[in-house]
N, C-alpha and C positions, 0 to 999 in steps of 0.2 A: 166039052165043058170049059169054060170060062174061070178062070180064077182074077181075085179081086187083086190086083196091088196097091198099097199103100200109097202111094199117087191119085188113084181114082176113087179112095175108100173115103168117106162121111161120118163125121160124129166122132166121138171119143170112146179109145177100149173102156171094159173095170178097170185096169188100172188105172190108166191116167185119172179115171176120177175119184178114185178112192185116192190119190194124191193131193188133187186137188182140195178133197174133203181135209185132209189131215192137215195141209195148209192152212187151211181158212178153220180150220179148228185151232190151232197153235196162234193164229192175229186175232181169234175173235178171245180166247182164255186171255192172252195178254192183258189184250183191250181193257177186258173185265178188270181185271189186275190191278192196272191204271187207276180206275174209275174209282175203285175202293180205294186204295194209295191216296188220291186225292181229297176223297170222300174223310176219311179217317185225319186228315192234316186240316181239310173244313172241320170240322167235329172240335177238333184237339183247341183249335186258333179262336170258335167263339166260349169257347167255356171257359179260356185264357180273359177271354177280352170281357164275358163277365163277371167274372172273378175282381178283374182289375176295375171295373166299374161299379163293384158293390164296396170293393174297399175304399177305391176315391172318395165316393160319398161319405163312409163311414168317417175318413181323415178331414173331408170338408165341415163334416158336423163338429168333429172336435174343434177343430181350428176356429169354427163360427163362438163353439160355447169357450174357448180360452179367450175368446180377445174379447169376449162381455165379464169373464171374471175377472171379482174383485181381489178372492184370494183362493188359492191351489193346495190341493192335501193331497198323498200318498203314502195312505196308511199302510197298506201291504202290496204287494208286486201282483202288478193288475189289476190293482184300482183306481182310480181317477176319480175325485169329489171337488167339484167345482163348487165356489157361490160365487151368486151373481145376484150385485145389489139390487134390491129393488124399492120403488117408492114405500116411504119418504126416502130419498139418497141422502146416504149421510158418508161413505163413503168406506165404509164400516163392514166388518162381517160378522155374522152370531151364528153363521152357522142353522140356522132355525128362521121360522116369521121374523119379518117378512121378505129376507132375503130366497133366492130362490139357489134349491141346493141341488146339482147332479150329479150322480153318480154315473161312471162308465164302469165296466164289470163282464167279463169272459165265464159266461153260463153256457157251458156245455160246447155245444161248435158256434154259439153268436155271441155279436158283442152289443151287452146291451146298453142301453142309456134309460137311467129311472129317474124322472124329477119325484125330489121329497117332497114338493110343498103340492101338488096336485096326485102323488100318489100315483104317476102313471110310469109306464116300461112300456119300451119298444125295441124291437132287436134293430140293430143300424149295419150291421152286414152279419151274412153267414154265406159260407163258414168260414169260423177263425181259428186259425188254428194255435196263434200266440197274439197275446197283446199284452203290452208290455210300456212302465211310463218310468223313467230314472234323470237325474238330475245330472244334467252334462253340463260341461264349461261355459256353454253358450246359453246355456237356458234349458228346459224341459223337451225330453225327448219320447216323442210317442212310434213307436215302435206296435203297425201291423201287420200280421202275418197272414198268411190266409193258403189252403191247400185244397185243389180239387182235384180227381182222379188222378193224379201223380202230375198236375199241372200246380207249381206253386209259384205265388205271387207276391211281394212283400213289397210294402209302402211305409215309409220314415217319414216320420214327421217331425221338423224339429223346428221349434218356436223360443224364440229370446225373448226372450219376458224381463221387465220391469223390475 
């Protein structure tokens, strides 16, 4: 009888490949790992970057409607009441026709903008979690805030006014 040795012998024992398995189980679990790690930091980065893109617009709109108004009110913290004269110009505010009057205003998580004289609302970003308008040394300060899944984003806006 012939016996085999280890020199002339073919293939691999159980062992070596239940090794091999547990290896290639421990790089492919990693791997996974990885994949989500990255996955979850993609996820985190655009809901940042819409966040921050919902509030730009929001501060570009104010900014559009501040530098058409004639005269600025902040009746109570977190309101913003613009007029913006409108024909005939006289250069004048009443508050009422035919001047045009907006409100900005934090209803619930958005921030909305309502013109008086057409009667319309539109939310201009959500969600908000603070807005906020106080009178600084240099002029009016609009103050947004905004919070998504524990991703928060705040944008200042501060305009020197006339």
């Amino acid at each position: 009888m012939k016996r085999n040795s280890r020199a002339t012998r073919r293939g691999a024992s159980i062992i070596e490949m239940m090794v091999v398995g547990c290896i290639g189980t421990l790089v492919l679990g990693m791997g996974l790992n990885l994949l989500r790690w990255v996955g979850m930091g993609t996820t985190k980065t655009r809901a940042r970057a819409a966040v921050v893109r919902e509030v730009k617009m929001a501060a570009d709109m104010i900014a559009r409607d501040l530098g058409q108004a004639v005269a600025i009110d902040t009746p109570s913290f977190g309101v913003l009441r613009l007029a913006v004269d409108r024909p005939p110009l006289d250069g004048m505010t009443y508050w009422a026709l035919p001047d045009q009057i907006i409100v900005y205003t934090l209803d619930g998580s958005g921030l909305e903008r309502h013109d008086a004289v057409t009667d319309t609302t539109m939310v201009v970003a959500r969600p908000v979690a603070d807005f906020a308008v106080t009178d600084g040394e240099d002029g009016l300060l609009v103050n947004i805030r905004s919070q998504i899944s524990g991703q928060e984003c705040q944008v200042n806006l501060s305009l020197e006014l006339p």
